[in-house]
Steps between C-alpha positions, in 0.01 A plus 500: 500500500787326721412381779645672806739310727394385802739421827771799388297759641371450830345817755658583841207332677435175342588194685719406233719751567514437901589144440785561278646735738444308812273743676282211648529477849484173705256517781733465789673785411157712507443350851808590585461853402178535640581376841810771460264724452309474786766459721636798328199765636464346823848535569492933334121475742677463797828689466236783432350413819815520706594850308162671545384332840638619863649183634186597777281425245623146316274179531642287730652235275755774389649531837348875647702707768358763708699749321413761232760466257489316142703166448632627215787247434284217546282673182814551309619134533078389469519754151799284417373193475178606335713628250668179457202322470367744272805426267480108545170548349588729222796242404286169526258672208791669269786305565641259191782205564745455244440133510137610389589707250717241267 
């Protein structure tokens, strides 16, 4: 019986396999992405709030009016940056430099 090689075959999951490909993430970056995040749904919370809520109706640190209508650009602009928080967080997980990569 041969014996069978070891280190040419290696399984999708083994750490082995992340190393060599760089997959290992430095903490900051996961801080980063986190703290995205969460900046991320407070900023799609409240640009919910100011779609859905009569401008009657909004807590009084997002500026009420006696009026009955929505504040719907101030939503749009608040969905906005939730969605570019929401992407700062996606890129600070998946995105590679090409310095890194050589």
């Amino acid at each position: 019986m041969s014996p069978a090689p070891t280190g040419e075959v290696s399984t999708p999951g083994s750490p082995a396999t992340a190393d060599e490909a760089g997959q290992k993430l430095a903490p900051g970056r996961i801080v980063a992405a986190i703290i995205f995040a969460l900046a991320a749904i407070a900023f799609l919370v409240v640009a919910a709030t100011y779609m859905v809520t009569p401008s009657r109706s909004l807590p009084g640190f997002m500026e009420p009016s006696n009026s009955g209508v929505h504040h719907t650009l101030r939503g749009v602009g608040t969905l906005l940056v939730g969605a570019a928080f929401a992407a700062g967080a996606w890129f600070a997980l998946r995105y590679r430099s090409a310095t890194l990569e050589e």
